[in-house]
N, C-alpha and C positions, 0 to 999 in steps of 0.2 A: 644714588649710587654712593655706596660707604668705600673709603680704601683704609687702610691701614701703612704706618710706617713707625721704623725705630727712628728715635729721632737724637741727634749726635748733639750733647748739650756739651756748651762754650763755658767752660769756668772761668771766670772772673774776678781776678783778686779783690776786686774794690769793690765789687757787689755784695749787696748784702740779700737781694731779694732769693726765694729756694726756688733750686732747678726742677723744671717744669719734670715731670716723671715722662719714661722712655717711649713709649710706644701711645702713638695714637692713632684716634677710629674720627672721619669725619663725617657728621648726621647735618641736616636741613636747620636742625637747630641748634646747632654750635659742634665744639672740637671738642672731643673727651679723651683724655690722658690718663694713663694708668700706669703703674709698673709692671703689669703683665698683659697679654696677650686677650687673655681670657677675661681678666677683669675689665681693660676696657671695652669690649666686645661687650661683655652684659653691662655693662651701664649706660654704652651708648645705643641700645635696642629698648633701656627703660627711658632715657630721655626721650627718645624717638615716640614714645607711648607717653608718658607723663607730660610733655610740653604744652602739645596741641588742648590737651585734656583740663591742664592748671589757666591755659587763656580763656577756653571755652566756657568754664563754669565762673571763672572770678572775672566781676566786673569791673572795668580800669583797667586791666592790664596789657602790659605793650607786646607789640608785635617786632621781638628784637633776639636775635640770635645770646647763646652766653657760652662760654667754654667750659667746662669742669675737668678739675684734676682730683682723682682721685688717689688718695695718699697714703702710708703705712702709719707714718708718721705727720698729724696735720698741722700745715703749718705755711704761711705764706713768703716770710723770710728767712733765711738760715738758721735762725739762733732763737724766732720765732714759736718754740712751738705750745699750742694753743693747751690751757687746762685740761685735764685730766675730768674725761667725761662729757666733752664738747663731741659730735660725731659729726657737726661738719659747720659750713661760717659761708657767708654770701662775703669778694670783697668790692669795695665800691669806693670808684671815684670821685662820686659827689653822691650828693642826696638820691637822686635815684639815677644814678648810670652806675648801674653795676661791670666790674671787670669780669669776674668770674665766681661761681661756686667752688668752695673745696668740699669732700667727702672723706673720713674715714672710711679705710676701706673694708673693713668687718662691721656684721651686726646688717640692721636691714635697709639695707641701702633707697629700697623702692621709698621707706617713710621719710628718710634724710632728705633725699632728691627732692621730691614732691613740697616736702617745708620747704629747701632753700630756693624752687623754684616762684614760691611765695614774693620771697625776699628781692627775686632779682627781676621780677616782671613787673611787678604795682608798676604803676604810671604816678604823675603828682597828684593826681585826682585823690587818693588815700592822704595824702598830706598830712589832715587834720586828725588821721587814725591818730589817739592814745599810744604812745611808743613802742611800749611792753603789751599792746594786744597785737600787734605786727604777729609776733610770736604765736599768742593765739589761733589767729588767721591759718598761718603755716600749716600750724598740727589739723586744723580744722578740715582743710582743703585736701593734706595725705591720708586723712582718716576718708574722706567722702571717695578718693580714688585707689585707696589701698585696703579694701574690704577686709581682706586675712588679716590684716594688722588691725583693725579698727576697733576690736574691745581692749589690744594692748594699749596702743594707743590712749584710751581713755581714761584705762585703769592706771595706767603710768600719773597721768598726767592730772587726774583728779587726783590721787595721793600725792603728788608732788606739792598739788596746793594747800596741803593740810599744814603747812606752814604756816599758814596767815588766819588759819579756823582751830589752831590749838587742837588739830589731832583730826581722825576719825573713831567714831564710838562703834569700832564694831560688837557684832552680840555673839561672845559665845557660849554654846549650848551645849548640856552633856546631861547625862544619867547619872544618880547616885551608886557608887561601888556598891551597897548595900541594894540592891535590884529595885530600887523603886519604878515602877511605870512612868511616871511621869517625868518633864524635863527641867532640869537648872538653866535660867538664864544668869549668865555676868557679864556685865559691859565689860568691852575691852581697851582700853583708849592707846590709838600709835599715830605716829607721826614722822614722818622726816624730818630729819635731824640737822642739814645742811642750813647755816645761820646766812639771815638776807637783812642782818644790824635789827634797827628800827622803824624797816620802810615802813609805812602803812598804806592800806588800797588808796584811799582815795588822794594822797600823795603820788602814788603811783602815776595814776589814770589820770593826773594830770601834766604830763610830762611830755613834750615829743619826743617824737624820734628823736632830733639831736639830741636834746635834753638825757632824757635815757642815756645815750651811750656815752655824752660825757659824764655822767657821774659814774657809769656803768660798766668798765671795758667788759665784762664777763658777768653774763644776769647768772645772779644763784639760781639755784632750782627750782625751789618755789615760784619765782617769775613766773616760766614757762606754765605751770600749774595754774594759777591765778590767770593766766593770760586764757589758756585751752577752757577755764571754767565761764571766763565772762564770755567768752567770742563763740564757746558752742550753746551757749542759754537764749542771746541774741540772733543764731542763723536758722536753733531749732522754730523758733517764735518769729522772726523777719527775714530770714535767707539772707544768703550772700548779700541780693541786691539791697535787703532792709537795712546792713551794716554799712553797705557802701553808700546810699542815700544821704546817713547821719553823716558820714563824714564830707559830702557835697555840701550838704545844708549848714554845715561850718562853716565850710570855706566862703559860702554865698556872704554870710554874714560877717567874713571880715575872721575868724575865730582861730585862732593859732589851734588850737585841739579842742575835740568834742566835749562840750561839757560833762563832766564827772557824772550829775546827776540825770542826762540821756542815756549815758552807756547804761548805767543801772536801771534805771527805766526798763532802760529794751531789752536789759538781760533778765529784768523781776528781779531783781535781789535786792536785799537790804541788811547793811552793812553790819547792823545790831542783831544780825542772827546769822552772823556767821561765827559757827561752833561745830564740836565735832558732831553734835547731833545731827545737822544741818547738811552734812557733808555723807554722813553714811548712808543718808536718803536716798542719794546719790547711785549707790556701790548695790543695782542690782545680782542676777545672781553668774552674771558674766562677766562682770568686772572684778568682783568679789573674786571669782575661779583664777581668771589672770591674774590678779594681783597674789594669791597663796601661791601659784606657779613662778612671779617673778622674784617674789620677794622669799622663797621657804625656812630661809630663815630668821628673819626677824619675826614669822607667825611660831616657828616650829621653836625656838629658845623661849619666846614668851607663851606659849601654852603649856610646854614642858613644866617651865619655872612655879608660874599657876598652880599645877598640881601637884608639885614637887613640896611646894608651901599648904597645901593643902589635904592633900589624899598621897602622901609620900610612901605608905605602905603596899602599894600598884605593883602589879607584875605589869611589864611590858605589855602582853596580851590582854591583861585587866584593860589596862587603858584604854586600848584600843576596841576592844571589841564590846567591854561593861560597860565600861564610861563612855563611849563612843565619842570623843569631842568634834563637836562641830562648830560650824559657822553658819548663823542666818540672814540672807541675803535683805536685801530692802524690800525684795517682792513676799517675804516671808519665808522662802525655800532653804531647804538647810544643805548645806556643803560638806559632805562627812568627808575628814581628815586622812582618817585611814585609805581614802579612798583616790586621796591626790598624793601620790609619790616622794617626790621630793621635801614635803612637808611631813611626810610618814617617817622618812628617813632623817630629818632633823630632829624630830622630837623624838622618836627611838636612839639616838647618839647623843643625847641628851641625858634621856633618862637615864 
């Protein structure tokens, strides 16, 4: 049985912590607070779905209520509030006693929830996880319970890592204005652009938890990326249980975190071939699709540009329909431009 109430918050000159938001819904697995009526009603009917879901599949994890407050503004103390681009933050009293989840409350909440339900259920058992695949983990778990979201999800989050692989090389394809039959290929090379210093992987991936967050208070983006790439290479080839094994078998042996050269092992990778080529391998033709729908302008300015330095004498229509520009996926399927909206309409406001 769920109730609902406004809840009469005490201002406190000397406090500095922020007032818990107005109205809350109580579920089996904790209290969920919103500023409306309606939003925490749909949060705490996703918690009531994602809880039971994030214990049953992840191994180690505890059997322990959490609250979430979902916010306009996120933020745990007054004056507190969290980077631009954070969509939500697990807080915790110690190493693993988590206090509560926060959420932003726009954008898809099911993916946020589900990651920070990651965050606040491990047991010590994970211990020896690598800090920054914590991270990993999260998106791994919302991708495998939040299907709709799961080629964003991946598409977000494999181009986030192209930080650390110096791009993705994708291929785009078109026809010669001049009607030739056959097609032009030109690598495309992009990247996210958010700076993560000097880190490097294998620096990373040796870091705990604590470690991480004291050097860390806010992982750049790339983190997140590097983390979703090693932690779903690992689940697809050992499962959950395979990841959470290495990190037992650490702990067995005394090992503050799992050696560098296991996680790679179990993910296949090697580090001297990460590049963009390596990465676009990656970018089937569903990821590829999501990523021109989230990103349409960073593809729709640099194709424009492209041809603008190239075949500048284009009618709008030329382009679109002579030249046809496309994108070829990793499976070899081509993604015509014209044909995804928001990318049609950047590189026509372009031209």
């Amino acid at each position: 049985m769920r109730w609902r109430v406004a809840i009469a918050v005490l201002v406190l000159g000397a406090s500095c912590a922020a007032p818990p938001p107005p109205i809350a819904v109580e579920t089996p697995y904790g209290l969920v607070r919103a500023e409306s009526e309606d939003k925490a009603e749909e949060v705490a009917q996703m918690l009531e779905r994602l809880a039971p879901r994030v214990r049953e599949i992840l191994p180690g994890s505890a059997d322990r209520e959490i609250d979430v407050w979902v916010q306009s503004v996120l933020r745990s103390t007054r004056n507190g509030e969290r980077a631009k681009g954070v969509k939500g933050f697990t807080l915790l009293t110690g190493e693993f006693n988590p206090k509560r989840i926060h959420l932003l409350e726009d954008g898809e909440l099911s993916w946020y929830l589900a990651h920070e339900l990651v965050h606040a259920l491990v047991d010590e058992s994970w211990r020896s996880l690598p800090g920054i695949l914590e991270e990993g983990l999260g998106d791994v778990v919302a991708e495998e319970l939040n299907p709709e979201y799961a080629h964003r999800i991946r598409a977000h989050r494999l181009f986030t890592s192209s930080g650390f692989t110096g791009g993705v090389l994708f291929r785009l394809v078109y026809r010669l204005p001049a009607g030739s039959r056959g097609w032009v290929e030109a690598p495309m090379r992009l990247q996210v652009l958010e700076d993560h210093g000097e880190a490097r992987v294998d620096e990373l991936l040796g870091l705990s938890r604590r470690e991480l967050r004291k050097e860390w208070r806010e992982l750049p983006e790339p983190f997140y990326g590097l983390a979703y790439l090693i932690v779903s290479r690992i689940v697809e080839r050992e499962g959950l249980d395979g990841l959470h094994a290495l990190c037992v078998e650490a702990e067995e042996e005394g090992l503050e975190v799992v050696p560098t050269e296991r996680i790679l092992a179990a993910a296949d990778l090697d580090l001297h071939e990460f590049n963009p080529d390596f990465l676009a391998r990656l970018f089937g033709r569903a990821e590829t699709r999501q990523l021109l729908l989230m990103q349409p302008e960073m593809f729709g300015d640099t194709i424009a540009s492209y041809f603008k330095s190239n075949h500048g004498d284009l009618t709008s229509r030329e382009l679109l329909y002579r030249v046809n520009p496309s994108l070829r996926s990793s499976d070899g399927s081509l993604l015509r431009l014209r044909s995804l909206w928001p990318v049609r309409q950047r590189m026509l406001e372009d031209w």
